[in-house]
C-alpha positions, -999 to 999 in steps of 0.1 A, spaced: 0 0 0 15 33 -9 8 59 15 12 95 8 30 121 34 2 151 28 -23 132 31 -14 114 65 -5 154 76 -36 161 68 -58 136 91 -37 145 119 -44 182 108 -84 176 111 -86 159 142 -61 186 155 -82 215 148 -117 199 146 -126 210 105 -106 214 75 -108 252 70 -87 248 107 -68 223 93 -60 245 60 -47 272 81 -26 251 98 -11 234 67 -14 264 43 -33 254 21 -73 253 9 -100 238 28 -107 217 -6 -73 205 -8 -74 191 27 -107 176 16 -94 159 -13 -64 152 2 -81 130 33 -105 117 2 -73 103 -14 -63 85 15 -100 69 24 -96 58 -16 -62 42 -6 -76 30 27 -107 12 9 -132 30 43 -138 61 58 -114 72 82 -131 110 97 -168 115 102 -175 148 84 -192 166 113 -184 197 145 -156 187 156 -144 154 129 -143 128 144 -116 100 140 -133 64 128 -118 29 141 -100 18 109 -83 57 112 -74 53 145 -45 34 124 -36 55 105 -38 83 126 -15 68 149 10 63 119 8 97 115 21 104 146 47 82 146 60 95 112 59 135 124 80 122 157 105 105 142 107 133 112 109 159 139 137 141 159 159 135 132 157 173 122 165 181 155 195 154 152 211 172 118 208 208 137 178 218 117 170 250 138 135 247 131 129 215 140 119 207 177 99 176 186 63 174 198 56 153 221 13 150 226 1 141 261 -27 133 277 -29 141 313 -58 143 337 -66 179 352 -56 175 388 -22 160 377 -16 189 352 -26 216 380 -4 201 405 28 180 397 30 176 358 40 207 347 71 216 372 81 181 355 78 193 322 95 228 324 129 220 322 126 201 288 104 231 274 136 243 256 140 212 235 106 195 231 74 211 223 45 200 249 8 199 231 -13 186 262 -44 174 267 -63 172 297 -88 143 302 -101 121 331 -72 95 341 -102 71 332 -109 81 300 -72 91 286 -63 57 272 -89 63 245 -68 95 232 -37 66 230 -59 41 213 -73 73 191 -37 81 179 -49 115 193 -19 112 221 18 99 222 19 93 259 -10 93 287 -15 92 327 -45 71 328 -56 46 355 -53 19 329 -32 -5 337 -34 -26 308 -14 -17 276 -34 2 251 -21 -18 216 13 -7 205 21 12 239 37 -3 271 26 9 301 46 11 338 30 23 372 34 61 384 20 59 423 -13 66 436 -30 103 440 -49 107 470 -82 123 473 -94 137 512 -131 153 511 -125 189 520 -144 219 529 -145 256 543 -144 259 579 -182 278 575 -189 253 551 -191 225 579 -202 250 605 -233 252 583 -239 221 563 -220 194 587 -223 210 623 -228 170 634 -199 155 609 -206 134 576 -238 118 589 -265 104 559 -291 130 566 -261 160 561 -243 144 531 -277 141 514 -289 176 517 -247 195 518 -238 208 486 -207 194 468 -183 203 441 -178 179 411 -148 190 379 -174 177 355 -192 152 345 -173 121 342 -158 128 376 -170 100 402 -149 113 425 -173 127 449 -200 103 443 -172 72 451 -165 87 484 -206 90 494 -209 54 484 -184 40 502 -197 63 535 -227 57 535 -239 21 509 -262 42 491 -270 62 461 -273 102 472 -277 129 453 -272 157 471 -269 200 449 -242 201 431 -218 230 415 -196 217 380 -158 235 384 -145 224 351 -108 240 360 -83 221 388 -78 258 404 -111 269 404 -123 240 418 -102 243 446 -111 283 448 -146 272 453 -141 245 479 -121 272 500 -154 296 495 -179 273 511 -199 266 477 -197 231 481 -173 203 495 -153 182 470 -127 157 469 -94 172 469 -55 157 462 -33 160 493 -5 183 468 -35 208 463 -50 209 501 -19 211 520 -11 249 524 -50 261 529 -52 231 557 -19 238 570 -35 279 572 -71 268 584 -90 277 551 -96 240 545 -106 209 566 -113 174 564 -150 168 564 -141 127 570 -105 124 586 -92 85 578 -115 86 547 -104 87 513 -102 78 477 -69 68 462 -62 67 427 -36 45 407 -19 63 385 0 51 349 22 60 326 14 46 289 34 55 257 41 41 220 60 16 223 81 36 194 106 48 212 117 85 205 147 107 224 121 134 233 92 108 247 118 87 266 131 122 283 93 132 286 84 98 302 120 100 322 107 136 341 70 122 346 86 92 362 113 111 390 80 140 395 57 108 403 81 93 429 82 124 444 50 133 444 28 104 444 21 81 467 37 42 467 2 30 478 
């Protein structure tokens, strides 16, 4: 099968920016030219690879050949960078879950910002594998411990979640402590709506199903923010919590209770200097950072 450069530039280009006339920009070129060009390669591919819709989205059988796309800018990149090219810098795509990115991730990643260009993604650490099975992604910190095909996959440590609150918060909404009644009328705090977070803690308290008001914080810091304001209580990671407990803006609703969450680190199993020096950083941030269990 002969597979043609442009056109595997520009799938990667559509799922990147969500349309062709995005893509286009990106590429420099006409929205009908991407168009044709990702035509071309469905032709060569014998099946549809992007569902024409707001964003595109990326079919099974072009998962594969996104993912090849990938690999082919990463090595391209790297060897530019290995002949001095002054333009070329490697791009190394992550997917990494919000409260990991707001916390540890980033002080990780700094130091290799020089030499390696970061395109991130934020996404649930239960839901990131699918960006590595996607090709949308390189490398991911996902709870999934089982090797997404082509990657290989080694254990980071566990984040720990505490339910916290403002001092009023509890004064108001949890003068007697976590009791059924309380937890089913107190407000809480949830990132969005695939976090179970919350929900896992009230479950394992108290064997039912409660749903109490609740406020969506789609942002790591302004989650936080709010839990320190009294809008609600929410589960928060010890690396987040520890400076407002240690001043008294925060407390633990529950002390001894708590959600832990295992932690992985999964990339190609293509091995590139700029991934394995990505992965490397993760790796030394997570021992320090993360629990062992």
């Amino acid at each position: 099968m002969d597979l043609d450069l442009p056109q595997l530039h520009a799938l990667a280009a559509a799922v990147d920016e969500g349309s062709f006339d995005a893509a286009a920009r990106v590429l420099s070129v006409t929205p009908s030219a991407v168009s044709q060009r990702i035509k071309a390669l469905e032709a060569t591919a014998g099946q549809v690879l992007l569902l024409r819709g707001k964003p595109v989205q990326i079919t099974e059988v072009g998962q594969a050949y996104l993912r090849l796309a990938r690999q082919i800018t990463a090595l391209t990149s790297e060897l530019g960078a290995t002949t001095g090219r002054p333009d070329a810098r490697p791009v190394v795509a992550l997917a990494v879950n919000g409260d990991s990115l707001g916390t540890w991730v980033l002080p990780a990643l700094a130091p290799l910002a020089g030499e390696t260009c970061f395109d991130i993604r934020r996404e649930d650490q239960d839901h990131s594998a699918a960006l590595l099975r996607q090709g949308v992604v390189m490398a991911a910190i996902t709870t999934a411990a089982r090797p997404v095909q082509g990657c290989r996959v080694s254990r980071l440590g566990v984040m720990r979640y505490r339910p916290m609150a403002s001092p009023a918060y509890v004064a108001r909404w949890l003068p007697d402590g976590p009791t059924l009644d309380a937890l089913a009328a107190a407000p809480l705090l949830v990132f969005d709506r695939r976090d179970e977070l919350q929900d896992t803690y009230l479950r394992r308290r108290t064997r039912r199903r409660l749903d109490p008001p609740r406020h969506h914080i789609p942002s790591t810091a302004d989650f936080g923010t709010a839990v320190r304001l009294g809008m609600g209580w929410g589960m928060l990671p010890e690396e987040q919590s520890a400076d407002a407990e240690h001043a008294g803006d925060l407390v633990d609703i529950d002390p001894g209770r708590h959600v832990d969450v295992a932690l992985n680190w999964q990339q190609w199993s293509l091995r590139t200097v700029a991934l394995d020096r990505t992965a490397d950083a993760i790796r030394a941030a997570a021992r320090v950072h993360l629990r062992r269990r």
